[in-house]
KOLSELUM-281170 format. One record per residue (C-alpha): residue number from 1; x, y negated, z. Coordinates in nm, 2 decimals, m for minus. Last residue first. Example, Ala and Ser with C-alpha at 12.3 -4.5 7.8 and 13.67 -1.06 7.14 Angstrom:
% KOLSELUM-281170
(2,(1.37,0.11,0.71))
(1,(1.23,0.45,0.78))
***
This chain:
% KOLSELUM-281170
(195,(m1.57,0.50,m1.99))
(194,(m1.37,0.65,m1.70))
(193,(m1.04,0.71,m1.77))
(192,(m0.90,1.04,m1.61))
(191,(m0.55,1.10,m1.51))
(190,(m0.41,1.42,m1.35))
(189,(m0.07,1.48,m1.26))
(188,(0.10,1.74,m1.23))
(187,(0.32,1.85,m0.98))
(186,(0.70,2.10,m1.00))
(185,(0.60,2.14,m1.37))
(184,(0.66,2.50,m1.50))
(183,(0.30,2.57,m1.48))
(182,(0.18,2.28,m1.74))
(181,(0.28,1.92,m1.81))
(180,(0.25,1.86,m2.18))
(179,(0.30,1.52,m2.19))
(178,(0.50,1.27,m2.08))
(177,(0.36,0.98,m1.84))
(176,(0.59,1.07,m1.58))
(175,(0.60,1.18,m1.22))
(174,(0.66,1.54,m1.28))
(173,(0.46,1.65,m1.58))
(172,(0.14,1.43,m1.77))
(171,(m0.22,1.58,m1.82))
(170,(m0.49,1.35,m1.99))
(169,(m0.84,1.36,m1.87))
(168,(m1.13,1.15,m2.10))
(167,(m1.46,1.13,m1.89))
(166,(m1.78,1.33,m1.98))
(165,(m1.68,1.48,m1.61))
(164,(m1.79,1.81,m1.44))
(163,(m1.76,2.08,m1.69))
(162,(m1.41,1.88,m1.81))
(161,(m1.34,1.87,m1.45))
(160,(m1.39,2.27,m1.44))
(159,(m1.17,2.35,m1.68))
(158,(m0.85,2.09,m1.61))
(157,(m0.87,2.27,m1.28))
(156,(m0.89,2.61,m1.42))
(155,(m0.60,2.51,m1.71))
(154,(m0.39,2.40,m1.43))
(153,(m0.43,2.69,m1.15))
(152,(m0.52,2.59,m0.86))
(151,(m0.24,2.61,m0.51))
(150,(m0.49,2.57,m0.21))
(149,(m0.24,2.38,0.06))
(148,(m0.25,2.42,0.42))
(147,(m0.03,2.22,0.66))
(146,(0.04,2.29,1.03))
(145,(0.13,2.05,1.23))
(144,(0.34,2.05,1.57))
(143,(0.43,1.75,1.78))
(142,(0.68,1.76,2.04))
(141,(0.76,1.56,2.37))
(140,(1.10,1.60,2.48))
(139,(1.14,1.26,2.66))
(138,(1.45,1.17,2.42))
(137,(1.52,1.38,2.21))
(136,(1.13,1.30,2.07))
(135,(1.02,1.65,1.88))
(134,(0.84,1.68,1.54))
(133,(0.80,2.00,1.47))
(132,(0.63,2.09,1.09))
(131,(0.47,2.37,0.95))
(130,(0.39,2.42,0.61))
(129,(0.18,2.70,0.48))
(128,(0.05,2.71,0.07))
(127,(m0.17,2.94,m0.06))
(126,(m0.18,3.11,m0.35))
(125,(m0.44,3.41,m0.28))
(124,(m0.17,3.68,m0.31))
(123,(0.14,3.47,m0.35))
(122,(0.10,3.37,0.05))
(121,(0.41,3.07,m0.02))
(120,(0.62,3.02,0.31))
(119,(0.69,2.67,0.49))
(118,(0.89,2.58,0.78))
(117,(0.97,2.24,0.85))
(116,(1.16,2.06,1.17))
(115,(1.23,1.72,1.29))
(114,(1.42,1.56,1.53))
(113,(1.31,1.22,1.68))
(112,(1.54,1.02,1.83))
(111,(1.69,0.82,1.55))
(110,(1.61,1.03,1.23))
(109,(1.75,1.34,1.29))
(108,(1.70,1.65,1.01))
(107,(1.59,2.02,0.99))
(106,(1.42,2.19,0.68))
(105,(1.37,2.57,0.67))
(104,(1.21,2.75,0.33))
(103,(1.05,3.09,0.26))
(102,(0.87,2.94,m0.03))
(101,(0.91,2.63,m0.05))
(100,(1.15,2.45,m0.37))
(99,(1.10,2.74,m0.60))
(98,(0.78,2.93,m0.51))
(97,(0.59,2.62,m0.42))
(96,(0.70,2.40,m0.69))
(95,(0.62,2.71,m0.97))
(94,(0.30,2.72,m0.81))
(93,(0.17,2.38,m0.86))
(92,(0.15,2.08,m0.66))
(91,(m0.18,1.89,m0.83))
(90,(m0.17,1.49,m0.86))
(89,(m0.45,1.23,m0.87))
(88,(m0.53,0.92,m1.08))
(87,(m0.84,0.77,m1.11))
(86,(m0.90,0.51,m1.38))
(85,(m1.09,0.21,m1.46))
(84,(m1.23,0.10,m1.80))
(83,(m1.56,0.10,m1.62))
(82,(m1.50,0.03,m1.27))
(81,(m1.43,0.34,m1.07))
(80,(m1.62,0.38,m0.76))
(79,(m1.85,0.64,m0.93))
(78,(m1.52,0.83,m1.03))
(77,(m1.49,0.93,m0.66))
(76,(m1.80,1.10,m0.64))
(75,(m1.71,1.33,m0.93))
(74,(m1.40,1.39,m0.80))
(73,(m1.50,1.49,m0.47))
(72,(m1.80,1.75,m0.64))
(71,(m1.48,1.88,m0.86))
(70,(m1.26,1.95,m0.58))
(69,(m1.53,2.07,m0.39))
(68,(m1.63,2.32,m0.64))
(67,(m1.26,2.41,m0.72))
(66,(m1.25,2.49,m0.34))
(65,(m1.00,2.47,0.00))
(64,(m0.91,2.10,m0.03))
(63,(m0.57,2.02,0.07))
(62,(m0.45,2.06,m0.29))
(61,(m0.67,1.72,m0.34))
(60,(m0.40,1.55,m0.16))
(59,(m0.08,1.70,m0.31))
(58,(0.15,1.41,m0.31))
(57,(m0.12,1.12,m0.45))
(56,(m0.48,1.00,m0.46))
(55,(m0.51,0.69,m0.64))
(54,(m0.79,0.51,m0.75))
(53,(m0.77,0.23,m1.00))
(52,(m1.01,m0.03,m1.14))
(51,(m1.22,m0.04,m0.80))
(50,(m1.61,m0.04,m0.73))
(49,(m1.69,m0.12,m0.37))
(48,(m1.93,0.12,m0.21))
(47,(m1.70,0.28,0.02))
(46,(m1.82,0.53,0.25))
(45,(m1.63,0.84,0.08))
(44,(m1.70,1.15,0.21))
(43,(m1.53,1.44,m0.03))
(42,(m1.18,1.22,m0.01))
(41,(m1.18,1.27,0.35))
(40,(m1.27,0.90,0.62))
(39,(m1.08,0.72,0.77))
(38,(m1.09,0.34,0.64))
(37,(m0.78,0.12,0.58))
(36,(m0.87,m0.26,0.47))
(35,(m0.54,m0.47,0.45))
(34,(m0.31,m0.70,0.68))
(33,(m0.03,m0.77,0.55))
(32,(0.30,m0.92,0.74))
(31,(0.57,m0.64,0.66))
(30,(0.52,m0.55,1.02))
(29,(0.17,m0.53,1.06))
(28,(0.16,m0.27,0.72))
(27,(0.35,m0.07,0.86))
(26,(0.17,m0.09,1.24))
(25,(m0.16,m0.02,1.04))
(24,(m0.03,0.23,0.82))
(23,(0.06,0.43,1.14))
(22,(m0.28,0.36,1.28))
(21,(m0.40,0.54,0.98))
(20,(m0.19,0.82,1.03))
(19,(m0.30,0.89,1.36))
(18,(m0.70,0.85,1.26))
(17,(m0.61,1.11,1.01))
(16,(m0.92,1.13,0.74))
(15,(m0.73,0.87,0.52))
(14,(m0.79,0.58,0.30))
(13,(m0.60,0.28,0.21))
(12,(m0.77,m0.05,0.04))
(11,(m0.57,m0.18,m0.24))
(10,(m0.56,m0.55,m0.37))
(9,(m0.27,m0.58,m0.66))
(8,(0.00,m0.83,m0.66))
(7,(0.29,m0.67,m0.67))
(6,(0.39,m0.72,m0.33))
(5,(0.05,m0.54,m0.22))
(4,(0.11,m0.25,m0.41))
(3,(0.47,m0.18,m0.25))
(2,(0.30,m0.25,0.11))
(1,(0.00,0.00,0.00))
***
């Protein structure tokens, strides 16, 4: 938000974490903005403002546990998209899990805090675990989260959103606007125009 802020754009943040939003708040505090953040899911969205972009990035939709859902969210989230606007969202894929996660340990010190993340792939129904332990040296107070991510494949998600949408949806690979982005892309990235 602090990056689209300073370029001139008007964003409201969303998330269902009321942690994380006060996070954003004391961010956003200190680089002297002060912007609308609303908790709420991306399936329950009580905004009625109409925007010319939505984004929804690093794996957000994979949190959600359905195609159905995904595609009900979406199609509730293109009604606040202006005409001519666009939502863009991104998918981890498999090939990210299985190469850069699966069976994976992460530790690192940032100040006092120490933290820890441990993820494994479930190939079987292509899910994804993380956890993560955060722990303050200091007073020895820790956090724990545990992350779970529904891996879809492309062509089924691109599938069911053309079922859903009458909106053009173009595919682009790993943080570019290049096409083709399929399975061997570490995320793709979804963008639909609305018309």
């Amino acid at each position: 938000m602090i990056e689209l802020i300073k370029n001139g754009f008007d964003p409201y943040g969303v998330d269902r974490s009321h942690a994380m939003l006060i996070q954003a708040k004391k961010k956003l505090k200190t680089a002297g903005k002060t912007h609308r953040l609303i908790r709420s899911d991306l399936i329950n969205l009580p905004v009625k403002k109409v925007f010319d972009t939505v984004l929804s990035t690093y794996d957000s939709i994979n949190y959600i546990n359905s195609l159905n859902k995904i595609a009900s969210a979406i199609h509730e989230i293109m009604k606040l998209v202006s005409t001519g606007g666009v939502f863009i969202f991104d998918l981890c894929t498999e090939h990210n899990c299985r190469a850069f996660f699966d069976g994976t340990a992460y530790t690192s010190q940032c100040g006092i805090f120490e933290y820890s993340r441990y993820s494994y792939f479930q190939k079987f129904d292509k899910i994804q675990f993380t956890n993560f332990i955060i722990k303050n040296t200091k007073t020895g107070e820790t956090c724990n989260e545990r992350h779970i991510q529904y891996i879809y494949p492309i062509e089924q998600m691109y599938t069911v959103l053309k079922k859903t949408l009458h909106h053009p949806i173009y595919l682009y690979k790993d943080y570019t606007v290049e096409p083709p982005a399929d399975e061997r892309c570490e995320r793709v990235h979804f963008y639909i125009k609305k018309e």
